[in-house]
C-alpha positions in Angstrom: 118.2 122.9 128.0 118.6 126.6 128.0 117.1 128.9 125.1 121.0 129.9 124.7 121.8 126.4 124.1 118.9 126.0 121.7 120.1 128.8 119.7 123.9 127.6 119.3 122.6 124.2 118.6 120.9 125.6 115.9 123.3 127.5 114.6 126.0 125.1 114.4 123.2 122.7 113.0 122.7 125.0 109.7 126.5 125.8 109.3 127.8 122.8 109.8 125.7 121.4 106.9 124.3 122.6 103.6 120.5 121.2 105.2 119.7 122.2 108.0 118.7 119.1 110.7 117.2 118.1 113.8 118.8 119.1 117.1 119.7 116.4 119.3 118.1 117.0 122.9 117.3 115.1 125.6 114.7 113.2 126.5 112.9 114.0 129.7 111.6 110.8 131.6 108.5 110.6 129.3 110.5 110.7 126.1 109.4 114.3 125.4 111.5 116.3 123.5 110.4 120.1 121.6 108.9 119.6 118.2 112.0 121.3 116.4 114.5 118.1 118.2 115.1 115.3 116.5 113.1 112.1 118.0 109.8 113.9 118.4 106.8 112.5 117.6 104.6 114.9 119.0 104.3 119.0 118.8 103.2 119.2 121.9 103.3 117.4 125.4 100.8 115.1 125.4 98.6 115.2 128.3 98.0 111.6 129.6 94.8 112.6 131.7 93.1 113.7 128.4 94.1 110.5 126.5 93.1 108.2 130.3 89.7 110.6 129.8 88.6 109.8 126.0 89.9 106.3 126.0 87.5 105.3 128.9 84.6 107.5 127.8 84.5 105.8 123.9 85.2 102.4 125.9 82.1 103.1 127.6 80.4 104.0 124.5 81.6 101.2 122.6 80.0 99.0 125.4 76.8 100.2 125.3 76.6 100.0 121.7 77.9 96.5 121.7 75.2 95.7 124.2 71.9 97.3 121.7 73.7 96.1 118.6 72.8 92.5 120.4 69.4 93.9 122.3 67.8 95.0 119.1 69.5 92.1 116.7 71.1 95.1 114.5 74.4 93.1 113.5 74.2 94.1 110.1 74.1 97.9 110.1 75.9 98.1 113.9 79.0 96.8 113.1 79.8 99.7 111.2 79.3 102.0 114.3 80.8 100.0 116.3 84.2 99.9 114.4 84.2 103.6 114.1 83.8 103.8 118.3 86.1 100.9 118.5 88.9 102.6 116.4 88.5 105.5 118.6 89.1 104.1 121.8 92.2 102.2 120.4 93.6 105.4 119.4 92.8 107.0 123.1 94.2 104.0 125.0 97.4 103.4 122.2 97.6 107.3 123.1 97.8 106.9 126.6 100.3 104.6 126.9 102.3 107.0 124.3 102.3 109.8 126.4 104.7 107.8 128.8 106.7 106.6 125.6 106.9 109.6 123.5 110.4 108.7 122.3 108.4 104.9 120.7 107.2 106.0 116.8 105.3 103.3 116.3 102.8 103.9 119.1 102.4 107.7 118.2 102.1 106.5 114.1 99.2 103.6 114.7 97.3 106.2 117.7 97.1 109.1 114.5 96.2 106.6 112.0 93.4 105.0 113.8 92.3 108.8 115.4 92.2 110.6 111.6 90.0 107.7 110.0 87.6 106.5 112.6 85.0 108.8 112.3 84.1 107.6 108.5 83.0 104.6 109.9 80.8 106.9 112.3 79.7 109.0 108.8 79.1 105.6 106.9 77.0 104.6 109.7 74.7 107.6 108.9 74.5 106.8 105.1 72.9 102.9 105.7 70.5 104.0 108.9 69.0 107.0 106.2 68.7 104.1 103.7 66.8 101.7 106.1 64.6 104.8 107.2 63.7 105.6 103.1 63.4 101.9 103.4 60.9 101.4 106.2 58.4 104.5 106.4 58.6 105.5 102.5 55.8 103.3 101.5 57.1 103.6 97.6 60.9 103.1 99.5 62.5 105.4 97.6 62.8 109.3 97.3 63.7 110.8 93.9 63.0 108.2 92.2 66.1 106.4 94.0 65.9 103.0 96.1 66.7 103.3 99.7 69.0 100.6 99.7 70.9 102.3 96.6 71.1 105.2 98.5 72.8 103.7 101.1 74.8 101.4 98.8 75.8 104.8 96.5 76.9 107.1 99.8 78.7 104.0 101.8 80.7 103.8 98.2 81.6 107.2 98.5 82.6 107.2 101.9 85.1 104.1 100.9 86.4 106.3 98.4 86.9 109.0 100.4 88.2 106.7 103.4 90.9 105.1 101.2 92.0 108.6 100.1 92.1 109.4 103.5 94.1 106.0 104.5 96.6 107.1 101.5 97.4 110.5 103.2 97.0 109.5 107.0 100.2 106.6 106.2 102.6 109.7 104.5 101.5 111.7 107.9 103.8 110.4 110.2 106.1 111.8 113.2 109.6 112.2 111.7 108.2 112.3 107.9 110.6 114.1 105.4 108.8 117.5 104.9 108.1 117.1 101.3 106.3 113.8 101.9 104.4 114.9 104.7 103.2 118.3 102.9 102.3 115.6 99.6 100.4 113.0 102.3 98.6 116.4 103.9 97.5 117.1 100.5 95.7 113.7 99.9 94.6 114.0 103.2 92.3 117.4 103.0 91.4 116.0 99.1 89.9 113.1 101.0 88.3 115.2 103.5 87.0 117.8 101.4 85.3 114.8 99.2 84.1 113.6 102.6 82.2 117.2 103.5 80.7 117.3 99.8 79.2 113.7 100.3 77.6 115.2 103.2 76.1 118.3 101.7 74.9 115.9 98.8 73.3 113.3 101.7 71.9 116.4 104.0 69.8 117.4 101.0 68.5 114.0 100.7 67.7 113.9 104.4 66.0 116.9 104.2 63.7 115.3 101.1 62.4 112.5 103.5 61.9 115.3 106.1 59.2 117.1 103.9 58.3 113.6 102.3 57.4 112.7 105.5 55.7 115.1 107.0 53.5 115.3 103.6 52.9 111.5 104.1 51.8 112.1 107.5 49.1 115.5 106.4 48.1 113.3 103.9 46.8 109.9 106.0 49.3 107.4 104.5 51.4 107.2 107.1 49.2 106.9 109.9 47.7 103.9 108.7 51.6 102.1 108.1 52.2 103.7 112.0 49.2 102.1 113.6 50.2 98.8 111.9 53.6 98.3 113.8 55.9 101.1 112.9 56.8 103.9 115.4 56.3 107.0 114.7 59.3 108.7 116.7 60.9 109.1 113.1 62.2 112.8 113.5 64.2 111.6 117.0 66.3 109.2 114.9 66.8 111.8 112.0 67.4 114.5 113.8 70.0 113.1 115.8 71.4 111.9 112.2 71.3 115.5 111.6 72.9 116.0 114.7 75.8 113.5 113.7 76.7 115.2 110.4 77.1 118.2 112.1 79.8 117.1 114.2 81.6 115.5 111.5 81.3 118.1 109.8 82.7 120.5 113.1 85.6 118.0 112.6 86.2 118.4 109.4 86.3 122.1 108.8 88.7 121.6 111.9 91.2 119.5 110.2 91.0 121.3 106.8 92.1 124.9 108.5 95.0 122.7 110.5 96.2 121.3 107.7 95.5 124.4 105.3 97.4 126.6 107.7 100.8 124.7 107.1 103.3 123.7 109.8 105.1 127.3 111.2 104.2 127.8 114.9 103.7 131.7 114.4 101.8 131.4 111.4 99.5 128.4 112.5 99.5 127.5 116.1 96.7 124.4 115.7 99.3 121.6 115.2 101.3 122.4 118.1 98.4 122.7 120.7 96.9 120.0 122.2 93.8 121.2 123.2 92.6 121.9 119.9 92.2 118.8 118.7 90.5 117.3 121.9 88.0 120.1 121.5 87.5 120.0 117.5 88.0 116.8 116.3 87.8 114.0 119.9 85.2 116.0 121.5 82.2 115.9 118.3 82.6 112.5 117.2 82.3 111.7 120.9 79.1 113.7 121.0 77.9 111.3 117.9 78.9 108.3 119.5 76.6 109.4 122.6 73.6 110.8 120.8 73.6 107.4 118.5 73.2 105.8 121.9 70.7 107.5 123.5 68.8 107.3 120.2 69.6 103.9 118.7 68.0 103.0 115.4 67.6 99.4 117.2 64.8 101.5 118.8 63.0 103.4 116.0 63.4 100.6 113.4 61.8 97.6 114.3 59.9 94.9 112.4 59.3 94.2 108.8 61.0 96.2 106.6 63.6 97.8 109.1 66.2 95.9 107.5 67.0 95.6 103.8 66.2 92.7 102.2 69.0 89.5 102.1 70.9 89.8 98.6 70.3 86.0 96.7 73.0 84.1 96.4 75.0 82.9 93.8 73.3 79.8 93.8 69.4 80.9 94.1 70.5 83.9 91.0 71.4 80.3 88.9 67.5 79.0 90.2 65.6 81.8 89.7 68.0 82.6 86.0 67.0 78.5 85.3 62.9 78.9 86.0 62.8 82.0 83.9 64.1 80.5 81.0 62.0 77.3 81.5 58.5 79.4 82.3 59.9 81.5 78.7 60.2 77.8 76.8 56.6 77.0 78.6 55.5 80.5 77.4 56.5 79.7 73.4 55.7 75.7 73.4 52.3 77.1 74.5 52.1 79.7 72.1 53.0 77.3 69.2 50.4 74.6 70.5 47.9 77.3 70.2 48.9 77.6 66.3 49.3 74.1 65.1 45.8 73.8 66.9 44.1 76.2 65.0 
């Protein structure tokens, strides 16, 4: 279709109705059609090589992960990691096949969804290895006065706050949304992320605690003698590649708050309607986390007793242990009044 053609289109759009409305174009043999038509799901042609090229590198990632999650019997904190990674690659290979079916809303919905919200699994990932470190080298287990496992338990919270907000504003933006409802979902959205980045200012600071606790544990002699007993001592490789991770959330965060910020006209903000943009700023650092997190795996660093929080009792052994208090407090009194009647 010829700019001319565009233009007429356009104009016979607006006069021929009160609201203006899409322009019917097209499709080419991928489904494309401009941002501005009606049918379009994307703001840009979607490159299939880029989507071919993310899906198989987080599938990769995802396999190794799988595969230490299992080496170093780290169910219980991995799974979290490896939903964020899996989520990913979902998104890259739903996206791929997209790119062929652009006209198909579905596909280009569930691809966005799964792409805006899989790095808080990445970022609650973060929150419960901290924990387990404040957990395993602290020798009080706590900094602040705080547990490590109510750290983790506190921040993890927060992120499922701050993930629900997220889901509440990721379902309103979707291709072919009415423009009111997208600008209310894009709203929720940035609330969610902006909660999201304050978490992690909050949690840096706490990071940086153990960093000086540590190091004052280690001038100090307590440490050593809790190192030489079993525990490594390659703490700062795991903490600084946490570091490392919360730096490239937070990369793809400040990314998505300027998109969204900037609002929706291609002169005044050209993010939305450029591809690249959000392969560099938002695909490319929470690949980066998923790689450093397997180069240094916490499988590796935390090991032994102690590198995993403690099992929570069940309903049932809470009903025991509630029963032999109350009977070692009846022992305690019946004891108490022997004593007396004695006397």
């Amino acid at each position: 279709m010829s700019s001319t053609t565009v233009i007429l289109s356009r104009t016979a759009t607006a006069t021929s109705s009160a609201t203006p409305s899409c322009i019917s174009v097209t499709p080419d043999k991928n489904g494309y059609v401009p941002e501005y038509a009606c049918d379009s799901n994307y703001p840009y042609y979607p490159s299939f090589g880029a989507a071919i090229f993310f899906a198989v590198a987080f599938g990769i990632s995802l396999t190794i992960h799988l595969t230490q999650a299992f080496v170093h019997k780290k169910w219980k904190v991995c799974w979290v990691m490896i939903m964020g990674v899996a989520w990913e690659f979902t998104s890259f290979a739903i996206r791929s096949y997209g790119t062929k079916h652009q006209q198909n809303t579905p596909i280009a919905t569930v691809s966005n969804i799964l792409f805006l919200l899989a790095p808080m699994w990445i970022n609650a990932f973060v929150y419960m290895v901290l924990g387990r470190m404040i957990y395993f080298f602290i020798p009080e287990q706590q900094l602040w006065g705080i547990k490590g496992i109510k750290i983790a338990k506190i921040f993890v919270w927060l992120d499922v706050a701050s993930f629900l907000t997220q889901v509440g504003g990721g379902v309103l933006i979707t291709p072919g949304q009415d423009a009111k409802v997208l600008q209310i979902g894009i709203n929720i959205y940035m609330g969610g992320v902006g909660f999201q980045q304050a978490c992690i200012l909050v949690f840096t600071a706490i990071a940086v605690k153990f960093v000086f606790s540590m190091k004052h544990l280690e001038r100090t002699g307590i440490v050593g003698g809790q190192i030489l007993d079993g525990r490594p001592s390659n703490w700062r490789a795991l903490l600084y590649t946490l570091f490392g991770t919360l730096v490239f959330i937070s990369i793809r965060i400040i990314f998505r708050l300027v998109e969204f910020a900037g609002g929706n006209e291609p002169d005044k903000n050209p993010i939305p309607f450029h591809e690249g943009y959000i392969y560099g700023l938002d695909a490319t650092p929470i690949l980066l986390c998923a790689i450093l997190l397997n180069f240094i795996h916490p499988g590796r660093i935390l090991r032994g007793e102690n590198s995993e929080f403690p099992k929570a009792p069940t309903r049932k052994e809470k009903k025991q242990l509630k029963r032999e208090n109350k009977e070692a407090k009846r022992a305690i009194k019946m004891g108490k009044v022997n004593s007396i009647e004695n006397v």
